[in-house]
TORKOL-4160 file (C-alpha; in steps of 0.2 Angstrom, whole numbers, padded with zeros to 4 digits, m for minus):
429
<pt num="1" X="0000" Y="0000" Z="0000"/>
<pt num="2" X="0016" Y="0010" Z="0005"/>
<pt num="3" X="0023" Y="0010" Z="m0013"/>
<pt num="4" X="0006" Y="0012" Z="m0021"/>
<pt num="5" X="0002" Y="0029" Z="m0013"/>
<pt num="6" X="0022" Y="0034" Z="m0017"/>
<pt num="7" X="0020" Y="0029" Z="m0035"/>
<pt num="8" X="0003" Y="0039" Z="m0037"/>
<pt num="9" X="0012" Y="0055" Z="m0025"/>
<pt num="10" X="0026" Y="0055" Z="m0039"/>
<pt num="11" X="0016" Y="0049" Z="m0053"/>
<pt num="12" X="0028" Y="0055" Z="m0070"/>
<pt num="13" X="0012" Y="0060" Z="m0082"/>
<pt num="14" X="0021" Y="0064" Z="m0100"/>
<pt num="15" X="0010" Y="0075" Z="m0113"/>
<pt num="16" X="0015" Y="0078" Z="m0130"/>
<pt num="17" X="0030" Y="0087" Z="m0132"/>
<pt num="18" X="0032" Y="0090" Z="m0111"/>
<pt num="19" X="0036" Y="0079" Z="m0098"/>
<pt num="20" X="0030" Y="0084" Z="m0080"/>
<pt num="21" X="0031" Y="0076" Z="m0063"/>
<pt num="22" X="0017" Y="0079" Z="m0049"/>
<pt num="23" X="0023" Y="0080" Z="m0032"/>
<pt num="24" X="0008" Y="0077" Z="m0020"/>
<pt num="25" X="m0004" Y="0082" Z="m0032"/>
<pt num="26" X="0004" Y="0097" Z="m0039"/>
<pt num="27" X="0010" Y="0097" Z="m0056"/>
<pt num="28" X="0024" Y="0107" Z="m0061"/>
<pt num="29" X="0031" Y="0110" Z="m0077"/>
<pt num="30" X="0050" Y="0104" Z="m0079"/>
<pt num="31" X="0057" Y="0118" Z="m0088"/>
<pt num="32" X="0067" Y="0134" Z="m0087"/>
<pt num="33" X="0075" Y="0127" Z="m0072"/>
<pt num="34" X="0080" Y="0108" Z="m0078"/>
<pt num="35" X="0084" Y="0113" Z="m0096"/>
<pt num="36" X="0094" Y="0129" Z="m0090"/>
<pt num="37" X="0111" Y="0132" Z="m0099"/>
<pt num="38" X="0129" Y="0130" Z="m0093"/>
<pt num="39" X="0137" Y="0140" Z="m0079"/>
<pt num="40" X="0155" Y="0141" Z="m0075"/>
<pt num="41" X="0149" Y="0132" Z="m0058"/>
<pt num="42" X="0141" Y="0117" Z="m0067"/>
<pt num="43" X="0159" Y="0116" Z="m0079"/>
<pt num="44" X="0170" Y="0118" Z="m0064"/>
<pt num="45" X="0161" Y="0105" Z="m0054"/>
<pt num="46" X="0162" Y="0093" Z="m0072"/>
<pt num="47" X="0180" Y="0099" Z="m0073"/>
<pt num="48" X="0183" Y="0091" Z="m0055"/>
<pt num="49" X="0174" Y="0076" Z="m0057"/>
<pt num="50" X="0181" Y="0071" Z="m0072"/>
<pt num="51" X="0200" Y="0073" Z="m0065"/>
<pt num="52" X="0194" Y="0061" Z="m0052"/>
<pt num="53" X="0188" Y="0049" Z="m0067"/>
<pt num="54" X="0205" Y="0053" Z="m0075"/>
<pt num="55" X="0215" Y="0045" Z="m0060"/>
<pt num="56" X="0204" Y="0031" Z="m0058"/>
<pt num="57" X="0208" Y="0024" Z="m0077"/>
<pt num="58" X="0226" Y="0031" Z="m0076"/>
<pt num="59" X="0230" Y="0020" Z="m0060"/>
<pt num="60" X="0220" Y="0004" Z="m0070"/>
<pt num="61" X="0230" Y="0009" Z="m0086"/>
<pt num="62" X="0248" Y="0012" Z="m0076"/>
<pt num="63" X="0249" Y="m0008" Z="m0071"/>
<pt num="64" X="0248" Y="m0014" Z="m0089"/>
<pt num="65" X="0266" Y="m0005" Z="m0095"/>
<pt num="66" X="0273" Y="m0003" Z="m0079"/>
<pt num="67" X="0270" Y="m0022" Z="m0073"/>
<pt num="68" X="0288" Y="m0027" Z="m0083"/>
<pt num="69" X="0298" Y="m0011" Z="m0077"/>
<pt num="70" X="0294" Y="m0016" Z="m0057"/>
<pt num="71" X="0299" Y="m0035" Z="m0057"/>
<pt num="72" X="0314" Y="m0028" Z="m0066"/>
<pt num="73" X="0319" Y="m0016" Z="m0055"/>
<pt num="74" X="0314" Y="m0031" Z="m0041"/>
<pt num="75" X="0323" Y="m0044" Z="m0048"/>
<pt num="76" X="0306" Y="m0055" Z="m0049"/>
<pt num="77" X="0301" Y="m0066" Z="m0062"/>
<pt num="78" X="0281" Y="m0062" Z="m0066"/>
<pt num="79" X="0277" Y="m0082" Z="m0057"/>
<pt num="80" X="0285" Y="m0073" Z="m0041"/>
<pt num="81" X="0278" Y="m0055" Z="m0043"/>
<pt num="82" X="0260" Y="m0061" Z="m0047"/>
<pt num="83" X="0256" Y="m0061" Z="m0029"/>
<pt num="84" X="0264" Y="m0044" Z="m0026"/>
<pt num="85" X="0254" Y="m0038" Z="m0043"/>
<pt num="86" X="0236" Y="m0046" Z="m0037"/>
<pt num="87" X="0237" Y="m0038" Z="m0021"/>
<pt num="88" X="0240" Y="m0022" Z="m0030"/>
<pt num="89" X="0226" Y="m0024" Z="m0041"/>
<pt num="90" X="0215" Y="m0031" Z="m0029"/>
<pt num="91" X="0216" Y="m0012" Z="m0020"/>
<pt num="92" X="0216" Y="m0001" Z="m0037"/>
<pt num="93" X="0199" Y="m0011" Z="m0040"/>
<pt num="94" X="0192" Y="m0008" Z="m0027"/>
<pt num="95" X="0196" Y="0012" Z="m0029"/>
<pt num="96" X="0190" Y="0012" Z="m0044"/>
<pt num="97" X="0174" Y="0007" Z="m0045"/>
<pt num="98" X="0172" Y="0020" Z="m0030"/>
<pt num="99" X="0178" Y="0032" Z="m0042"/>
<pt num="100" X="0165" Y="0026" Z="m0054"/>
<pt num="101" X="0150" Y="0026" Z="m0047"/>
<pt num="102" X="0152" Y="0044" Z="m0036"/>
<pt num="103" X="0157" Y="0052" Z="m0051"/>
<pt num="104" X="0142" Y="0048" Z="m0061"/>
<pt num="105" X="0130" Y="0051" Z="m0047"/>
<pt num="106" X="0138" Y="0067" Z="m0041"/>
<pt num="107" X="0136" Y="0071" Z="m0059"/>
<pt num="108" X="0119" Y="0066" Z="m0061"/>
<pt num="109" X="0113" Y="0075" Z="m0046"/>
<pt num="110" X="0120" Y="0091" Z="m0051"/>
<pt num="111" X="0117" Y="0092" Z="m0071"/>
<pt num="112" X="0099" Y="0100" Z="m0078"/>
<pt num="113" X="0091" Y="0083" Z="m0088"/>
<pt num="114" X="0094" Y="0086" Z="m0105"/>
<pt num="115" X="0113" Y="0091" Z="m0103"/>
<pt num="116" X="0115" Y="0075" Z="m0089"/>
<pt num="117" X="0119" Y="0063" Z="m0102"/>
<pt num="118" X="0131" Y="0073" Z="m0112"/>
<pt num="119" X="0139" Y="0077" Z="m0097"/>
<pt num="120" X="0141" Y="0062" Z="m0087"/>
<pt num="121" X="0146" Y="0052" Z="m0104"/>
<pt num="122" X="0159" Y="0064" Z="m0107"/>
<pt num="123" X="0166" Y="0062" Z="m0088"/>
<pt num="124" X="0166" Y="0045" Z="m0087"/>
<pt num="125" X="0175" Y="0042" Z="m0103"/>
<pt num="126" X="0188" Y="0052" Z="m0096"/>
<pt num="127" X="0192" Y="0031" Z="m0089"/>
<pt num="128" X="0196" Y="0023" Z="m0105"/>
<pt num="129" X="0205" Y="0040" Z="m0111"/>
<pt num="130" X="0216" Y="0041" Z="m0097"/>
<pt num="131" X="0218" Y="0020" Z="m0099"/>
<pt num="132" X="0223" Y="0026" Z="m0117"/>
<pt num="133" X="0236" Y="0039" Z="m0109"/>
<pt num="134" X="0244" Y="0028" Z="m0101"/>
<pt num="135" X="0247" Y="0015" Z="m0111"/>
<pt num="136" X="0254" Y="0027" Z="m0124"/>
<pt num="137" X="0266" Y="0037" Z="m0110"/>
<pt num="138" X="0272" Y="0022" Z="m0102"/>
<pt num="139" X="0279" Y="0016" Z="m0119"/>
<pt num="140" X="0290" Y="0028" Z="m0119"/>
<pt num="141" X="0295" Y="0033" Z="m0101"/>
<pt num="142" X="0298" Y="0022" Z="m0086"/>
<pt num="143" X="0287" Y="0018" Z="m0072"/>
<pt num="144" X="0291" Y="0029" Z="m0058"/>
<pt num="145" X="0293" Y="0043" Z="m0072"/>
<pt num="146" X="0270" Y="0037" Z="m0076"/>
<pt num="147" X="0269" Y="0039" Z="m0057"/>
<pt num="148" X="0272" Y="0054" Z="m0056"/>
<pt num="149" X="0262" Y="0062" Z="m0071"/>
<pt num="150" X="0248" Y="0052" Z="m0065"/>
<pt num="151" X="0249" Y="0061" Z="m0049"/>
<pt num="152" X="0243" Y="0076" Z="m0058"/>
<pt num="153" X="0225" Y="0073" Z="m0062"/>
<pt num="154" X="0225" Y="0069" Z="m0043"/>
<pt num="155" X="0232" Y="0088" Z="m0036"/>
<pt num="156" X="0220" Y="0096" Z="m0047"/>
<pt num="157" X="0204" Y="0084" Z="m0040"/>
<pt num="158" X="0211" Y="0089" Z="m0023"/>
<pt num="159" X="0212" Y="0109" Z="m0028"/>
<pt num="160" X="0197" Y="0108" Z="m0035"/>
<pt num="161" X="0187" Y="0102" Z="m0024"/>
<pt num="162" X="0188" Y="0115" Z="m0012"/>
<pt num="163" X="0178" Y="0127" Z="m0025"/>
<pt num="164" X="0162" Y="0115" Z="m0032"/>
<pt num="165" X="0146" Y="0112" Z="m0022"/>
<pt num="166" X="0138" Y="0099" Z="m0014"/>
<pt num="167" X="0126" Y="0089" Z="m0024"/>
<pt num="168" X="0107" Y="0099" Z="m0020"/>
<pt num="169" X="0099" Y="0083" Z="m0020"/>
<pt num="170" X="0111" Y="0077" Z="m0006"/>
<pt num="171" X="0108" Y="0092" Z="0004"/>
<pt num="172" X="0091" Y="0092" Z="0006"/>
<pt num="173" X="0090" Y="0073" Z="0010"/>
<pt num="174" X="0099" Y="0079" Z="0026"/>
<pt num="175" X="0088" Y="0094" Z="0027"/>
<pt num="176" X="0102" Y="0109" Z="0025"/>
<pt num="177" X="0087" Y="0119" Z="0014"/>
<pt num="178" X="0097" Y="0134" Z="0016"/>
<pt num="179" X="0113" Y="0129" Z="0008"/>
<pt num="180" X="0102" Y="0115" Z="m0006"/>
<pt num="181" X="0093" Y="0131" Z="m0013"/>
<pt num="182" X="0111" Y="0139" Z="m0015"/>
<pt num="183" X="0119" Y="0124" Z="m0023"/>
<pt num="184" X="0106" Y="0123" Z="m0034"/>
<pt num="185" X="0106" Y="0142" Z="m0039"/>
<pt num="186" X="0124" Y="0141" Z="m0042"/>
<pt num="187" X="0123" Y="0126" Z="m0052"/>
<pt num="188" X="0108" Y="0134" Z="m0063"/>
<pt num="189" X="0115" Y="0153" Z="m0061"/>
<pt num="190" X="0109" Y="0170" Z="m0053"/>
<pt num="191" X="0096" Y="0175" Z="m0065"/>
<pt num="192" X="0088" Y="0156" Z="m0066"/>
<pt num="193" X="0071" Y="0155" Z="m0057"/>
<pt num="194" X="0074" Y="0137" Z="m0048"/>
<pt num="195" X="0059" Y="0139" Z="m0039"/>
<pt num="196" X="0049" Y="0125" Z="m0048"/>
<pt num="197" X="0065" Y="0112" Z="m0048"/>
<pt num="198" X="0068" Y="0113" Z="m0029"/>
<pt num="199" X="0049" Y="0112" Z="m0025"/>
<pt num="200" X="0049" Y="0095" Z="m0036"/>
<pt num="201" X="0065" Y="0089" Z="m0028"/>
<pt num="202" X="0060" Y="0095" Z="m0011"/>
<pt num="203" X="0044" Y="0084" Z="m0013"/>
<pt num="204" X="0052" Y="0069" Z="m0018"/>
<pt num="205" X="0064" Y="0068" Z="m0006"/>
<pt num="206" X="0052" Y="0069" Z="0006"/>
<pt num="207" X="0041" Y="0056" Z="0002"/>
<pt num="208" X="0055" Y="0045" Z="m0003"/>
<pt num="209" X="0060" Y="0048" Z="0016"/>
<pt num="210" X="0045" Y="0041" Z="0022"/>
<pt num="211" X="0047" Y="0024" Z="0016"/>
<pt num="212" X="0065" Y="0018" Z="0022"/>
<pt num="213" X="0083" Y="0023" Z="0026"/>
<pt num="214" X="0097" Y="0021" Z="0018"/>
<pt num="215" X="0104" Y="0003" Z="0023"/>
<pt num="216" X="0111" Y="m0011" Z="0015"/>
<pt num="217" X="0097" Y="m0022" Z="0021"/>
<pt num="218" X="0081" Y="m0009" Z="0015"/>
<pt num="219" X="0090" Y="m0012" Z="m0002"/>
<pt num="220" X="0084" Y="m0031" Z="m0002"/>
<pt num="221" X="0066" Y="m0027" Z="m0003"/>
<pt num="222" X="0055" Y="m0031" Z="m0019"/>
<pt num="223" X="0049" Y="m0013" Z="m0022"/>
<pt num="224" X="0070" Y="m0010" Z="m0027"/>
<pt num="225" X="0072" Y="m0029" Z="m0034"/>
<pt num="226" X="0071" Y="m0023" Z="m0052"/>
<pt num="227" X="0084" Y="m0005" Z="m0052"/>
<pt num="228" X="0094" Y="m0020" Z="m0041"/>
<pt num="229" X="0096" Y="m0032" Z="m0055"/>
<pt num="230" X="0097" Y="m0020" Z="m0068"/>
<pt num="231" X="0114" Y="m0014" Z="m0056"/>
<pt num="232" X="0123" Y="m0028" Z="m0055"/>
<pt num="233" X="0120" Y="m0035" Z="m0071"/>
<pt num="234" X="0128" Y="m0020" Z="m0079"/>
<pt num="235" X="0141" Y="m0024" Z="m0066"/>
<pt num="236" X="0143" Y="m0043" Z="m0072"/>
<pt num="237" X="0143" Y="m0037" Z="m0090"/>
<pt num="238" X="0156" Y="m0023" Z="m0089"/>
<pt num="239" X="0169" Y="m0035" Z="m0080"/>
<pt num="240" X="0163" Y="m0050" Z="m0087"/>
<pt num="241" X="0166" Y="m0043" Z="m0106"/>
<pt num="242" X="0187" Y="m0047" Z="m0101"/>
<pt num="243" X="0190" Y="m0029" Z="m0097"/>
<pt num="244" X="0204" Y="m0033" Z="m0084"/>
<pt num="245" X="0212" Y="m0047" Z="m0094"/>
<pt num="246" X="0214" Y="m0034" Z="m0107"/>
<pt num="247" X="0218" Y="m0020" Z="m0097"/>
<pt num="248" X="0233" Y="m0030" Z="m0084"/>
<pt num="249" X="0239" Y="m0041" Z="m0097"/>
<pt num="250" X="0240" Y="m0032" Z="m0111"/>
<pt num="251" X="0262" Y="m0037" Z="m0114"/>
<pt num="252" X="0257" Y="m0053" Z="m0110"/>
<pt num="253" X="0243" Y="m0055" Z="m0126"/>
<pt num="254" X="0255" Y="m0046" Z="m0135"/>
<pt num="255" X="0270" Y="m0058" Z="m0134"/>
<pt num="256" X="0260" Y="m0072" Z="m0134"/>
<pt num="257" X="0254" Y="m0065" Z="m0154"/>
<pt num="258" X="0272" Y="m0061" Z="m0157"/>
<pt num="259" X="0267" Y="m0043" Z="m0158"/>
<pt num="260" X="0282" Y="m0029" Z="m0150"/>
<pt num="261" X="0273" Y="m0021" Z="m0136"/>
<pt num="262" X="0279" Y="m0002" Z="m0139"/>
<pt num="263" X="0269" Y="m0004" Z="m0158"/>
<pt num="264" X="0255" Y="m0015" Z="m0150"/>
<pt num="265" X="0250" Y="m0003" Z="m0137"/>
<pt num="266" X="0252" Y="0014" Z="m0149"/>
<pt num="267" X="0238" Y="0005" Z="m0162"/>
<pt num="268" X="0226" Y="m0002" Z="m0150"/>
<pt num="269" X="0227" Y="0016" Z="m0142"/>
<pt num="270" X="0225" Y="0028" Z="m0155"/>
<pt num="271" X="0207" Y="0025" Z="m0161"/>
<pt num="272" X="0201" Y="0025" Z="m0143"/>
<pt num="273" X="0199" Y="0041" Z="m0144"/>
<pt num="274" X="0188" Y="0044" Z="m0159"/>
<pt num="275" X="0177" Y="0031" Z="m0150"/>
<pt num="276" X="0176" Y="0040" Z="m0133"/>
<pt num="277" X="0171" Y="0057" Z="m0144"/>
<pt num="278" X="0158" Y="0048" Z="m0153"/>
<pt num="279" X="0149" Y="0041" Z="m0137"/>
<pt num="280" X="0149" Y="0055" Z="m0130"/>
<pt num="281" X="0140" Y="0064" Z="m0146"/>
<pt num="282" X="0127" Y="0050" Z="m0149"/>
<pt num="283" X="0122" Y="0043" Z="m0128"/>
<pt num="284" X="0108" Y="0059" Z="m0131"/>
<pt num="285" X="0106" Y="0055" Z="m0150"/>
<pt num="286" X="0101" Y="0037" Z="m0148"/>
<pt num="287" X="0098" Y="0032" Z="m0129"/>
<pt num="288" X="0108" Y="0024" Z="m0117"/>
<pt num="289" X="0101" Y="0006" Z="m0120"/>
<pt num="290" X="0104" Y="0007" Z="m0138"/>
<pt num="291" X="0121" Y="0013" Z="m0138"/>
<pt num="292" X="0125" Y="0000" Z="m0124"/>
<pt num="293" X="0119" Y="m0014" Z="m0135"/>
<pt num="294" X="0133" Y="m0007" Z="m0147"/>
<pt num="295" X="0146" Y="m0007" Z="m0138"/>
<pt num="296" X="0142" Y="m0023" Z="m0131"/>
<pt num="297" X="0141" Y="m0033" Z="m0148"/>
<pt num="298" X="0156" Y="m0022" Z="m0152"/>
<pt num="299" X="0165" Y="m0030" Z="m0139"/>
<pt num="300" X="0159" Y="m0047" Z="m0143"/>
<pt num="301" X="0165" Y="m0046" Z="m0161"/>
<pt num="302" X="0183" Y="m0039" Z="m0152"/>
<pt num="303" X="0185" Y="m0055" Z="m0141"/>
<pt num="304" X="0178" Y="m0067" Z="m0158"/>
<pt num="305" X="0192" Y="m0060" Z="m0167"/>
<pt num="306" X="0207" Y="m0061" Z="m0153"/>
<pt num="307" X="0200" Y="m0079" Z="m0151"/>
<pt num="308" X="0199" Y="m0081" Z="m0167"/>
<pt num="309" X="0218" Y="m0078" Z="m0171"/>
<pt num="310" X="0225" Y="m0089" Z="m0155"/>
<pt num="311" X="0214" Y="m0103" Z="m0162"/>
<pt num="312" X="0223" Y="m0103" Z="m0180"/>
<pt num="313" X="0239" Y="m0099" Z="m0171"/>
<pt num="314" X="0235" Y="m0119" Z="m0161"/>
<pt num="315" X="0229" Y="m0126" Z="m0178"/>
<pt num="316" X="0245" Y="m0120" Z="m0187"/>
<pt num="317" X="0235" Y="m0113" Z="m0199"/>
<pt num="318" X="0237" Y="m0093" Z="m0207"/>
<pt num="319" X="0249" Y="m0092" Z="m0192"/>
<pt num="320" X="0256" Y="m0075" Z="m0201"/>
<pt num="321" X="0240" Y="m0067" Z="m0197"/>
<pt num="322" X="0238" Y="m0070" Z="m0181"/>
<pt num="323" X="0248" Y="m0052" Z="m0176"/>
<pt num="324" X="0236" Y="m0043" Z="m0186"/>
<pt num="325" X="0221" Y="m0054" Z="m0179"/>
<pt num="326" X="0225" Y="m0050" Z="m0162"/>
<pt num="327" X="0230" Y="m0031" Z="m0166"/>
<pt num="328" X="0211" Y="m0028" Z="m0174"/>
<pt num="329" X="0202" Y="m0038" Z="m0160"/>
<pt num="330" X="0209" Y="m0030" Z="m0145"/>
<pt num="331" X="0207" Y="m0013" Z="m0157"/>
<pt num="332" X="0190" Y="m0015" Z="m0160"/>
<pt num="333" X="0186" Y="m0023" Z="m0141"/>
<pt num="334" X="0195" Y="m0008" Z="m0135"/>
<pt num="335" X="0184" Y="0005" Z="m0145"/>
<pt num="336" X="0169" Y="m0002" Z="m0142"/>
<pt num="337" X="0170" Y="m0001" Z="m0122"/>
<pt num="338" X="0176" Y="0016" Z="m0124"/>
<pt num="339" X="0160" Y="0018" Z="m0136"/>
<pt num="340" X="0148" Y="0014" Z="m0120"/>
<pt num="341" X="0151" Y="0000" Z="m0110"/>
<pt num="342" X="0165" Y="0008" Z="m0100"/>
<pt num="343" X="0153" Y="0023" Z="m0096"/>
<pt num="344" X="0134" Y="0017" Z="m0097"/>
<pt num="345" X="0133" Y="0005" Z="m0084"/>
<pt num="346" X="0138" Y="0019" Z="m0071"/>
<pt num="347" X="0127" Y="0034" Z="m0078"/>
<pt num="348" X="0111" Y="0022" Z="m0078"/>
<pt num="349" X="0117" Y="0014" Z="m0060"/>
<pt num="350" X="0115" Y="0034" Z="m0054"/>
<pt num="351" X="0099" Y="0037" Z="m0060"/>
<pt num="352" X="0088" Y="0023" Z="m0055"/>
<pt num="353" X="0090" Y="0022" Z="m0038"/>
<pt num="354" X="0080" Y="0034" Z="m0028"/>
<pt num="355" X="0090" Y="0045" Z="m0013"/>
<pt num="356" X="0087" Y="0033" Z="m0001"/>
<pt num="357" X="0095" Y="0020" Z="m0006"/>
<pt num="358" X="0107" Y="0027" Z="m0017"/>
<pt num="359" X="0123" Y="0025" Z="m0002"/>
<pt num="360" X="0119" Y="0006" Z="m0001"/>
<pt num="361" X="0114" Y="0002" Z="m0019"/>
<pt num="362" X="0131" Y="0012" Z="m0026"/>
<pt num="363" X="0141" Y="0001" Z="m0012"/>
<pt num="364" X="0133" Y="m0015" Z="m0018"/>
<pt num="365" X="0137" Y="m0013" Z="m0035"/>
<pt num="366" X="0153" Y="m0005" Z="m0032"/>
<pt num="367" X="0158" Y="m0024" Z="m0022"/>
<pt num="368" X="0151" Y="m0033" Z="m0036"/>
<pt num="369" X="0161" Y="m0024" Z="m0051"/>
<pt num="370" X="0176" Y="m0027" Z="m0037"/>
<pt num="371" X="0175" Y="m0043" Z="m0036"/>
<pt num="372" X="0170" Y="m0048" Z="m0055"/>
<pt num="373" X="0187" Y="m0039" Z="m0058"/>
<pt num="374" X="0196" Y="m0047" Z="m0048"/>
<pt num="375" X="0189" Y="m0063" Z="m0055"/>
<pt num="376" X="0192" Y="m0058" Z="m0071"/>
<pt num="377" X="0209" Y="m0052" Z="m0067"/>
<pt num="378" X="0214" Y="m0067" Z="m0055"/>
<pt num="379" X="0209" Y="m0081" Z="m0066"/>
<pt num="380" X="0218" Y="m0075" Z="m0084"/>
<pt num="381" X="0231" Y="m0083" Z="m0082"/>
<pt num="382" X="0223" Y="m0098" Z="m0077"/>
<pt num="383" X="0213" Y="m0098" Z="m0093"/>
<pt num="384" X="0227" Y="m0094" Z="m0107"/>
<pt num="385" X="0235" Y="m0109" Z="m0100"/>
<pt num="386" X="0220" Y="m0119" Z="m0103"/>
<pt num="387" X="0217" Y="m0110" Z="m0121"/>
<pt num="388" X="0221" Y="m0094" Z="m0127"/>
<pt num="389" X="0207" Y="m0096" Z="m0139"/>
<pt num="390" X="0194" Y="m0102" Z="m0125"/>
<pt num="391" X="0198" Y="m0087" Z="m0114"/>
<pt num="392" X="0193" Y="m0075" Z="m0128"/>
<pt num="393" X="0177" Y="m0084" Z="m0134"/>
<pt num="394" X="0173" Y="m0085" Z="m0117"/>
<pt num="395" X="0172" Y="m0067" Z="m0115"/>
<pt num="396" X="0164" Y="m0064" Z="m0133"/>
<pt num="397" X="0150" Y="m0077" Z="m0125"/>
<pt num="398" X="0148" Y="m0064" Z="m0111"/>
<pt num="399" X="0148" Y="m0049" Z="m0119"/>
<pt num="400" X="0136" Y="m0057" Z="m0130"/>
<pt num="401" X="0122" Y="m0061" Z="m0116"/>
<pt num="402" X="0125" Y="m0041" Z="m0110"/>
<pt num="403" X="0117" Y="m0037" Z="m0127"/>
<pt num="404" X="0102" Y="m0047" Z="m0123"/>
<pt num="405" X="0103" Y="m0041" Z="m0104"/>
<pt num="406" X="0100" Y="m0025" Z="m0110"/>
<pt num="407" X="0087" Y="m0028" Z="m0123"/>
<pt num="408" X="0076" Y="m0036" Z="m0110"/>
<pt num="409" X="0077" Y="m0028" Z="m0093"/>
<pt num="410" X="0090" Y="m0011" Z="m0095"/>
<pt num="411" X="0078" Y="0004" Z="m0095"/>
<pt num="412" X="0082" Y="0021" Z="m0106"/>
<pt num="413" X="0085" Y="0035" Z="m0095"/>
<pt num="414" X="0089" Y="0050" Z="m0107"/>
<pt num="415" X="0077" Y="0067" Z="m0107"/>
<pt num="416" X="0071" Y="0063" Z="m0089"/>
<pt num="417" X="0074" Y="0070" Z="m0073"/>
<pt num="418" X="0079" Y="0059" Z="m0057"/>
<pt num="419" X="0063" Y="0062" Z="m0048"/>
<pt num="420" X="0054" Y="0056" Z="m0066"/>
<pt num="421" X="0066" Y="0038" Z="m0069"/>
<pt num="422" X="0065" Y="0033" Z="m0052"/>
<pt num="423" X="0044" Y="0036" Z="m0049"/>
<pt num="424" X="0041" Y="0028" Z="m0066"/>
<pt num="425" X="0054" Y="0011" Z="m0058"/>
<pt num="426" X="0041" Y="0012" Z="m0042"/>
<pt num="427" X="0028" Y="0010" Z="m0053"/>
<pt num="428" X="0037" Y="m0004" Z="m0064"/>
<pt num="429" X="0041" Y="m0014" Z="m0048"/>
């Protein structure tokens, strides 16, 4: 009965041409306020947020060419430092699936609806770029040399934040009205009315705050079964799709395909920008789900093809190809999750979860992309031994069920406001 009289209190009612949300029975037109333009405020806060994106990819990025260049300068053999490299993977993991989910929501919370895909996709591609950066830097300077530029990104996230503002949606969970209706003027500019956006938000919040806290346990209710599935199965398929193998063995692929590393990681780098560009142009042309589906069969066909060249390279056969084989699947693999599957996952994981489970559900989903990486990352090894070729159609077959994943059960966010996706998800559970 609880959920029914939340639903009908936040009840999204679209018209032709206008998309409005009732608070308690009041409609209110979402207009000047959410589709307001750019501030500095808004760009600065972007700014910040996508340094702290940076530095999550550039730590993930930094173990591929710098893995050699530490058991060197150790004396290890990779059988001996493998431990030593797990255990640092096992924390940058962790760290950077924090980095990716408060950086979309932060994002999300504070960007007017028809700029919030734009914004956030741009952001969070600033993981696979920076991924793309070091790869390219640490094939020409040594590892404590990519240490040190990588500690840039991380001096102007710390400068920066000093001068953004909280998120407004945060704030007036707490019930700090007096400095939400500041962030959010801030945010939207001195001469925007904001009235209508915080008396929606205001509402929301509210009523969302009658029904439960924020704890882990709230989380496991049916009323948030849906968004919950729809979390961690972006989860499973980001990981899943063999980003880690890719990302943390990167020399090792290499010199198994008799490719030199220093011209292996300069091609498979290149065109990963062009890709991160164009996802950002076309997340608000075609929709988050369709652009994820994409990128997800873009990385199927990736793996097929990495697969592919291992499996003639076993059979002897067109064993001359197999560097070029190699070079276009982990190109186009790479492409393709810089296209959407690096980004997506996170921007739709921060929109469907109302305020007052967003702590817990982002915690949940965070451990799970944890641990699937470091399954993914642990077990690599493991698997080329077994078969080169298996490993790689083993991750094409995953990437390949994210596609119908996402058919099926992925909802499409774009054009709406957080108070609209999540009201329409009550009503869906």
């Amino acid at each position: 009965m609880e959920d029914e009289e939340l639903a009908e209190s936040l009840f999204v009612a679209q018209q032709p041409g206008n998309i409005r949300i009732i608070s308690n029975g009041v409609g209110s037109n979402d207009t000047s306020a959410s589709a307001s333009g750019v501030t500095v405020v808004l760009l600065l806060s972007a700014f910040v947020t996508a340094c702290s994106a940076f530095t999550g990819g550039f730590v993930v990025g930094y173990s591929a060419p710098a893995e050699s260049g530490i058991l060197a300068d150790l004396g290890l053999s990779t059988a001996e430092g493998a431990w030593l490299l797990d255990l640092g993977r096992l924390s940058l993991g962790f760290g950077f699936g924090l980095t990716c989910f408060v950086a979309p929501t932060y994002l999300s919370e504070i960007t007017p609806k028809i700029l919030r895909g734009g914004f956030t996709s741009v952001t969070m591609a600033m993981i696979p770029f920076s991924l793309t950066v070091a790869y390219l830097i640490g094939s020409v300077v040594n590892w404590r040399a990519l240490a040190l530029i990588g500690a840039i990104p991380c001096l102007l996230l710390l400068f920066g934040l000093f001068f953004i503002p909280e998120s407004p949606r945060w704030l007036a969970k707490i019930g700090r009205e007096m400095e939400f209706e500041a962030a959010l003027q801030r945010l939207r500019g001195k001469n925007v009315n904001t009235s209508e956006e915080a008396a929606d938000i205001k509402d929301y919040t509210e009523n969302i705050q009658q029904i439960s806290e924020d704890k882990i346990l709230h989380l496991f209710q049916q009323k948030y079964a849906y968004q919950l599935i729809v979390g961690i199965g972006l989860m499973v398929l980001q990981q899943f799709g063999g980003l880690y193998g890719f990302a943390f063995y990167m020399d090792e692929i290499f010199e198994l395909a008799g490719v030199p590393s220093i011209i292996g990681f300069i091609v498979v780098s290149i065109p990963e920008i062009p890709a991160i560009a164009l996802g950002s142009i076309l997340i608000e042309k075609f929709g988050r789900r369709t652009l994820l589906m994409i990128s997800a069969t873009g990385e199927c066909l990736g793996c097929v093809l990495t697969g592919l060249s291992f499996l003639l390279q076993s059979l002897n056969w067109w064993k001359e190809a197999t560097p070029t084989l190699v070079l276009s699947g982990i190109l186009v693999f790479k492409a393709s999750y810089s296209l959407g599957v690096g980004a997506i996952p996170w921007i739709i994981i921060s929109e469907i979860f109302p305020i007052n489970v967003k702590g817990s559900a982002g915690s949940i989903c965070n451990l799970v992309n944890w641990f699937c990486s470091l399954l993914v990352s642990y077990t690599f090894n493991f698997l080329v031994e077994w078969s080169s070729a298996g490993t790689f159609f083993l991750y094409a077959s995953m990437s390949g069920l994210g596609v119908l994943f996402t058919a099926k059960l992925v909802p499409e966010t774009r054009w709406r406001t957080l108070e609209e996706i999540q009201a329409s998800l009550i009503t869906h559970s």
